[in-house]
TORMAR-564836 format. One record per atom (N, C-alpha, C, O, CB): x, y, z. Coordinates in steps of 0.001 Angstrom, whole numbers, plus 500000, padded with zeros to 6 digits. Glycine has a CB too. Layout:
<drenses>
XYZ;...
</drenses>
This chain:
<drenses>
362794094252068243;363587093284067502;364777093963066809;365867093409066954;362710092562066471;364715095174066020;365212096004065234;366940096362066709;368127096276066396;363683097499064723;366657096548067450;367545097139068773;368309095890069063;369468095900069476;366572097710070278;367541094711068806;368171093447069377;368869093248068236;369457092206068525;367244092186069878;369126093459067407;369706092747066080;370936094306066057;372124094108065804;368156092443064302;370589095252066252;371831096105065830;372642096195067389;373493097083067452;371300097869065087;372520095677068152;373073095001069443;373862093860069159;375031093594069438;371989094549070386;373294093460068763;374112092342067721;375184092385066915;376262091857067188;373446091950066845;374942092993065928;375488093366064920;377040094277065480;378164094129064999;374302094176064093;376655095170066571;377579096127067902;378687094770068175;379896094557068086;376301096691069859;377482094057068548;378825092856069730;379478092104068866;380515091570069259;378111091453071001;379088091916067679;379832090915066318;381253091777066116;382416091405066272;378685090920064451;380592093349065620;382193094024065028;383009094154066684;384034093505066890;381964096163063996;382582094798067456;383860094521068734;384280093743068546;385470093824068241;383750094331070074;383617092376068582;384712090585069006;385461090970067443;386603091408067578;383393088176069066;385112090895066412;385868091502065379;387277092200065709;388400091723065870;384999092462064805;386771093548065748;387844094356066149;389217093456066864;390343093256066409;387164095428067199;388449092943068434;389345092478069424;390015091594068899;391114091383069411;388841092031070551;389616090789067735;390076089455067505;391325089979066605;392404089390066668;388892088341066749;391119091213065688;392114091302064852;393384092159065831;394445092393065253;391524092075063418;393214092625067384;393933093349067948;394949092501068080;396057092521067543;393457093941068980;394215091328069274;394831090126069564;395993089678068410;397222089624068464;393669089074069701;395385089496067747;396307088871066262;397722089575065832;398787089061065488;395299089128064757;397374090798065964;398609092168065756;399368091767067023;400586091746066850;397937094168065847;398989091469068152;399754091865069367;400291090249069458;401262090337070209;398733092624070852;400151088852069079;400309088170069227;402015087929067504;402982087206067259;398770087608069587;401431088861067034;402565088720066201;403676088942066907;404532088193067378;402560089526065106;403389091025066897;404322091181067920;405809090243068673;407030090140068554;403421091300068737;404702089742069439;405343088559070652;406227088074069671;407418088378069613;404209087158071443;405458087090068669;406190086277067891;407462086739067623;408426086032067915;405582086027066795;407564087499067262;408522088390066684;409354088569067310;410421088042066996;408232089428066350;409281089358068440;409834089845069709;411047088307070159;412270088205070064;408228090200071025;409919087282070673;410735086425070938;410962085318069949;411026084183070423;410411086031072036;411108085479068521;412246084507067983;413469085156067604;414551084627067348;411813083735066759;413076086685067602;414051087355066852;415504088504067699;416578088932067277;412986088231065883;414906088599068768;415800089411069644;416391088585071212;417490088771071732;414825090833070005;415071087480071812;415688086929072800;416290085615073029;415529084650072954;415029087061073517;417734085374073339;417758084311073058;417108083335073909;416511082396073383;418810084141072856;417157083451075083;416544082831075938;415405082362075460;415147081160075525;416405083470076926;414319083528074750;412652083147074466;412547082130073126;411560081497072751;411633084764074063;414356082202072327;414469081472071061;414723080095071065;414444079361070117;415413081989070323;415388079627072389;415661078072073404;414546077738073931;414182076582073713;416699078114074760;413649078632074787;412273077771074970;411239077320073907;410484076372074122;411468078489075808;411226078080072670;410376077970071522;410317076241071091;409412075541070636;411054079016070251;412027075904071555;412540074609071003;411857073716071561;411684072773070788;413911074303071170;411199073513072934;410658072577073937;409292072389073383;408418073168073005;410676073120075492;409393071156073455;407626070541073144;406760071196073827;406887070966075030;407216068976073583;405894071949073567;404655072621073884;404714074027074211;403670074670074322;404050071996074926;406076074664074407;406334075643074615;406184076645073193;406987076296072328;407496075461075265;405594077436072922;404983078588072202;405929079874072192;406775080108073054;403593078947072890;405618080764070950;406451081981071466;405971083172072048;406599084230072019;407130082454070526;404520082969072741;404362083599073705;404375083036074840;404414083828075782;403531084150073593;404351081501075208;404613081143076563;406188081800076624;406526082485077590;404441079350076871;406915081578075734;408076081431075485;408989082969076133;409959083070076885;408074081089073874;408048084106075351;408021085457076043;408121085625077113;409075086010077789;407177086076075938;406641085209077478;406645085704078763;407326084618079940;407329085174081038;405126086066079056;407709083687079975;408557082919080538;409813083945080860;410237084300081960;408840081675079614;410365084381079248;411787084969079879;411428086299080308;412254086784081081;413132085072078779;410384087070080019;410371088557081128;410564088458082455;411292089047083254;409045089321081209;409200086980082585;409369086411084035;410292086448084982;410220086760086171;409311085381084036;411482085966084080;413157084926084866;413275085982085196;412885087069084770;414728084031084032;414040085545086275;414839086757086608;416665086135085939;416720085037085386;414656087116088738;417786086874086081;418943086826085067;419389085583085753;419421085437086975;420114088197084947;419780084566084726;420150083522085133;421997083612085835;422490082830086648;419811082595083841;422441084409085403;423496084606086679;423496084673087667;424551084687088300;424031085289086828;422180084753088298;421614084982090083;422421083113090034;423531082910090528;418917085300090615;421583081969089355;421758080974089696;423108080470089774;424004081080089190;421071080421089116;423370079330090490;424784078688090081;424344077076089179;425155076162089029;425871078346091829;423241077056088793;422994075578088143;421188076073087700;420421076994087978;423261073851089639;421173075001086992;419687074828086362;418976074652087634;418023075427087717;419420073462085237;419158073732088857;418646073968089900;418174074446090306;416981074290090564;418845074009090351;418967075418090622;418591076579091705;417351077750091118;416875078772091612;420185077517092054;417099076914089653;415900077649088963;415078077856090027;414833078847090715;415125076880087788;414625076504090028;413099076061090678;413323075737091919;414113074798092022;412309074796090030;412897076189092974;412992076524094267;412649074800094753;411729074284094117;411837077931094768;413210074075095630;412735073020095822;412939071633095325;412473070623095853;411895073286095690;413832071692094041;414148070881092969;415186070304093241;415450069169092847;414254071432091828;415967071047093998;417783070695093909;417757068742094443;418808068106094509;419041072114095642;
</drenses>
């Protein structure tokens, strides 16, 4: 019983730990993209869009000068 409970007690502080990693690294982001990209600072604006969808959306893009229109974003759309 004694092994099962400090097994326990093991898997409580990890999710702990992880949870407060997450939290640091999710600032980060935050940060990252309201404060340096503009691109990630225009998607933030869209209903449901987050500033880590928001992030990683613009690492994603590739440079919108490739395009000649909003179009030619999304393959298929025009």
């Amino acid at each position: 019983m004694r092994e099962w409970i400090a097994a326990t007690v093991s898997t409580v502080t990890s999710v702990e730990m992880l949870e407060a990693e997450i939290i640091k690294l999710e600032d980060g982001i935050r940060l990252e993209a309201e404060n340096n990209k503009v691109v990630s600072r225009r998607l933030v604006t869209a209903s449901g869009v987050g500033p880590i969808t928001a992030a990683a959306r613009a690492a994603l893009s590739p440079d919108s000068s490739s395009f000649d229109g909003g179009c030619d974003f999304l393959p298929g759309q025009a």
